[in-house]
C-alpha angles and dihedrals in degrees: 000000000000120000133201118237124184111212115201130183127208119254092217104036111049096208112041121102143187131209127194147142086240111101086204107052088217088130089059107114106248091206087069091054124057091198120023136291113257124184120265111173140325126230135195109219136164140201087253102049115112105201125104123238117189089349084307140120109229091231083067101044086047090046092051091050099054083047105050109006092240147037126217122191135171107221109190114179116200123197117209122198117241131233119247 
């Protein structure tokens, strides 16, 4: 069964991100956040759903949700220069 899960990013921290079932973000813990959560994209995952999102499996994301209500994560992307 699909889920739908709101993912939210920080205003003041570029790469933080929250992910719950709440549309509204309002269980996001202020205190991870300096600024305030907006809303960023919504998903629908399964258990069963074998893409990563954010290095993740979706089972896990969805098991840390029942457990806690909400899933925070700090993505950072590098770029490396290549060779020529």
């Amino acid at each position: 069964m699909k889920r739908t899960v709101y993912i939210f990013h920080c205003s003041t921290h570029s790469s933080l991100y929250g992910f719950t079932f709440d549309a509204t973000g309002a269980n996001l813990p202020k205190e991870e956040c300096g600024g305030h959560w907006v809303l960023d994209t919504t998903i629908e995952i399964s258990d069963t759903d074998p893409r990563l999102i954010s290095g993740l499996l979706p089972r896990d994301i969805l098991a840390k949700l029942d457990a806690d209500g909400y899933f925070i994560i700090e993505i950072k992307i590098t770029f490396r220069e290549r060779a020529v």
